[in-house]
VOGU-3710 file (C-alpha; in Angstrom, 3 decimals, decimal comma):
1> xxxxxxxxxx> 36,272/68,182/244,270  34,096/69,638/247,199  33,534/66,614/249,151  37,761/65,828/249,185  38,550/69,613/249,326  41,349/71,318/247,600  45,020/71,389/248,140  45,600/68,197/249,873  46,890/64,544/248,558  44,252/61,765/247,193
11> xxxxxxxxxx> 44,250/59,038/246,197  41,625/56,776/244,166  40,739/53,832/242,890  39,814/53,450/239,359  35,864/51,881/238,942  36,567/48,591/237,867  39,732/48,476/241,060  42,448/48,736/238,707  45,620/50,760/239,757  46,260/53,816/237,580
21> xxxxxxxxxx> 49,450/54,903/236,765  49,957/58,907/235,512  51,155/62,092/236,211  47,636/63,425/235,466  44,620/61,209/236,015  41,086/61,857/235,481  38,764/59,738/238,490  35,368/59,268/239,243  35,080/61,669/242,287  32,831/59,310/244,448
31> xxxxxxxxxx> 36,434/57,086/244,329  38,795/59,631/245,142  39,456/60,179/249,532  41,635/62,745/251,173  44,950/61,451/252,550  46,431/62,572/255,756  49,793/64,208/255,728  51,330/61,417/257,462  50,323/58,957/254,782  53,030/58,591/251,827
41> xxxxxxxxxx> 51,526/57,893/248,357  52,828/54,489/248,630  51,172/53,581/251,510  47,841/55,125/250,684  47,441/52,941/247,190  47,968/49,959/249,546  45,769/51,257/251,839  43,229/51,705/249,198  42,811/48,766/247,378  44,352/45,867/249,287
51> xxxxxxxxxx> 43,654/47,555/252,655  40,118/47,646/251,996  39,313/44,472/250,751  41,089/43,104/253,906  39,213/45,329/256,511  35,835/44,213/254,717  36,858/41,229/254,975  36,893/41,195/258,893  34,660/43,606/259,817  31,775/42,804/256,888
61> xxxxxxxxxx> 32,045/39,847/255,482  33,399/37,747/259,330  32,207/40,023/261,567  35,142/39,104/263,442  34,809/39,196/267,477  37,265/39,846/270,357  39,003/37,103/271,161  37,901/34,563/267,971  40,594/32,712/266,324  41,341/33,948/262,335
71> xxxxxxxxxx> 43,134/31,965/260,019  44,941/33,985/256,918  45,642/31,984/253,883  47,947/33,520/251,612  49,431/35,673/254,035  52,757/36,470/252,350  51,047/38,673/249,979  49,531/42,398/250,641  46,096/41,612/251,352  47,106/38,695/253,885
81> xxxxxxxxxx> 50,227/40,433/255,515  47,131/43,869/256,334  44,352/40,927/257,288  47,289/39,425/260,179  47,232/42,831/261,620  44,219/43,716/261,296  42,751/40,833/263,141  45,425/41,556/265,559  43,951/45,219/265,777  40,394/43,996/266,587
91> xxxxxxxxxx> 40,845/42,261/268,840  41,425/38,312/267,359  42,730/36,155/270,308  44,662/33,915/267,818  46,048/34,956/264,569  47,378/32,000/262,457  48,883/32,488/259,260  49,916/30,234/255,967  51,864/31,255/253,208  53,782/29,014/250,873
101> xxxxxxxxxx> 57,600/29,273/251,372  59,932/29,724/254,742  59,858/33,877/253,507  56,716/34,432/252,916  55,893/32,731/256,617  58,457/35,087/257,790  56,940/38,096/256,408  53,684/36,918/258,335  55,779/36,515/261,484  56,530/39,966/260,901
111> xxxxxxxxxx> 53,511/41,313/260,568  52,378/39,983/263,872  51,027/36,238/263,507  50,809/33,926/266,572  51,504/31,382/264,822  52,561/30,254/260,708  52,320/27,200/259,180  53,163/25,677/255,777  50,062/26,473/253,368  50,812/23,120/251,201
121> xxxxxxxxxx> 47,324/20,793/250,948  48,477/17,799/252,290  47,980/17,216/256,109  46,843/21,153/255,898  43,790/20,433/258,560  46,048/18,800/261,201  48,614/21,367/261,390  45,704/23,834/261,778  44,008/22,377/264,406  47,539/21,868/265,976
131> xxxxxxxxxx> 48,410/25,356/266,324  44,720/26,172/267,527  45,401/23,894/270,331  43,399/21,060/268,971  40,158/23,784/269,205  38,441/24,308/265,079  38,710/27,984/264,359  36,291/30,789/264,043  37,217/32,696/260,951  39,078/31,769/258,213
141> xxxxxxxxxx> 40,278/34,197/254,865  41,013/32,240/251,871  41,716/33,362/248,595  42,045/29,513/247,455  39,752/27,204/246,458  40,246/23,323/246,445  41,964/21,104/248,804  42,819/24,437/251,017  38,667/25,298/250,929  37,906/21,686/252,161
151> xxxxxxxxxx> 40,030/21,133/254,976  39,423/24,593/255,899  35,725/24,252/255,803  36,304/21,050/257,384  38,054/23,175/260,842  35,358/25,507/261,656  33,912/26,157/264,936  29,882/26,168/264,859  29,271/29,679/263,837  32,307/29,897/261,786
161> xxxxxxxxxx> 33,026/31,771/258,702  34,727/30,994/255,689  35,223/34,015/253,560  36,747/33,335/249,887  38,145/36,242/248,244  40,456/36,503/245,290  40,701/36,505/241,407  41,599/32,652/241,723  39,414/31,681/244,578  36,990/28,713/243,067
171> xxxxxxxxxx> 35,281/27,127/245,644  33,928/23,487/245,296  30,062/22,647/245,525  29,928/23,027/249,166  26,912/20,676/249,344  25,208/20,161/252,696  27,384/22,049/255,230  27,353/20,396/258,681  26,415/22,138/261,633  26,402/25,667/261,783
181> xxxxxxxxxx> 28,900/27,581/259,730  28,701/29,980/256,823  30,494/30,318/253,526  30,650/33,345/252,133  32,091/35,600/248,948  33,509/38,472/248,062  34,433/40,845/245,260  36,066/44,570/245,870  33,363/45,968/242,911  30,578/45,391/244,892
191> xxxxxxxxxx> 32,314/48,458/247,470  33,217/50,743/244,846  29,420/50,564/243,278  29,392/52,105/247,225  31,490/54,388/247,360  30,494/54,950/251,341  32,004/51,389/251,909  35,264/52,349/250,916  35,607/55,709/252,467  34,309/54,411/255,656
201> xxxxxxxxxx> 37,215/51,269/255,753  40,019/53,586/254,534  38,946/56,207/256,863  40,306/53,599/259,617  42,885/52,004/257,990  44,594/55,496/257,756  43,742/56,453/261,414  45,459/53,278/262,273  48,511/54,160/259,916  48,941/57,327/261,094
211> xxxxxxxxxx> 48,623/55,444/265,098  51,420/52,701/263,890  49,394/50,360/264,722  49,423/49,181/260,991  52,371/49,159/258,811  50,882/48,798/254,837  53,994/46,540/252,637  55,311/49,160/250,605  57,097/47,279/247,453  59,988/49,144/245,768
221> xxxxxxxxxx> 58,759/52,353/244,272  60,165/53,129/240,744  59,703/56,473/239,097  57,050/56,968/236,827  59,062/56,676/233,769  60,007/52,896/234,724  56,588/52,599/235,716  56,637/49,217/232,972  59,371/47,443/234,872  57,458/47,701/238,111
231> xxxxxxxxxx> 54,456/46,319/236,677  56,089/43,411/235,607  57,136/42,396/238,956  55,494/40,275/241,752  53,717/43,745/242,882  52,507/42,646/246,406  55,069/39,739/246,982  58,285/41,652/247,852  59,892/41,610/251,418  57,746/42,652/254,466
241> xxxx> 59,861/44,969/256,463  58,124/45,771/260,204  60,404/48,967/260,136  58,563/50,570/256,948
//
């Protein structure tokens, strides 16, 4: 353990992104990082999975700009609620969120979206264009495929970017895409076969942490011997408090 040193918290990330669950657990070291003092355990396992598919999916896969507009699907869950304030971090001049039911849009209120609206298909386009101001958007998340993938190709700017993510995200045969906008994948395993992608993304999402300018949803924590019960639950679906 040169490269982490000795003495100090880590956490890691086991190679195929599973979370591991042990008193004693033996890890790839190229997936094991340092964790700063100010971190708690439960905030650096968010930070390290869920945190870095959502700063990847800004910074690498949108190459999100000052001032752009983002659009969050899903945001009620880990990855969306750290993607809202993320995009809020760098800089996004319009964060809008949707999320499924009246808490889950609260959650995303929470977490520092300008604006929420109902993630249902139907009439999904308008009510994004509506809280744009009428103006298409320049980045939007999705972990979706379907109805959601169509109208939201269907709202980006030229020079947009549509970035699917997700065990469930199918996307349609895109077929001819009007104008210029990009559609684009992505899978966590493709980081951790490098390693330097992950350090480099958690490296900031802790600095941030440790600044309060990011707040990782912390779900219950249950001690290791109910560590069953825990993982039978809605893991990244529980309330977003601001205050945690």
């Amino acid at each position: 353990m040169d490269r982490v040193g000795s003495g100090g918290d880590v956490v890691g990330v086991a190679g195929d992104g599973r979370r591991v669950v042990g008193l004693l657990v033996r890890g790839a070291e190229r997936l094991v990082f340092p964790v700063p003092a100010d971190i708690t355990d439960a905030q650096a396992l968010v930070l390290v999975r869920e945190g870095v598919i959502a700063w990847h999916l800004l910074r690498t896969c949108a190459h999100v700009r000052a001032g752009e507009s983002v659009v969050v699907h899903g945001a009620a869950d880990a990855v969306g609620l750290l993607a809202v304030q993320l995009a809020r971090s760098f800089g996004a001049g319009q964060v809008v969120a949707t999320a499924g039911t009246p808490e889950g849009r609260g959650w995303a209120t929470a977490a520092g979206a300008d604006a929420v609206v109902d993630s249902g298909a139907e009439g999904l386009r308008a009510r994004l264009l509506s809280v744009n101001g009428g103006d298409p958007v320049d980045v939007v998340l999705s972990p979706v495929g379907g109805a959601v993938f169509r109208q939201s190709l269907e709202v980006l700017a030229p020079f947009g970017r549509l970035v699917g993510h997700g065990e469930s995200f199918l996307a349609d045969s895109v077929g001819p895409i009007a104008g210029s906008r990009a559609v684009i994948g992505f899978r966590l395993g493709d980081c951790l076969a490098r390693p330097e992608m992950v350090a480099g993304a958690l490296s900031e999402l802790m600095g941030l942490t440790s600044a309060g300018r990011l707040r990782p949803p912390v779900d219950d924590e249950y001690p290791l011997s109910e560590a069953g019960s825990a993982a039978a639950g809605p893991l990244t679906r529980r309330a977003f408090d601001p205050r945690r």
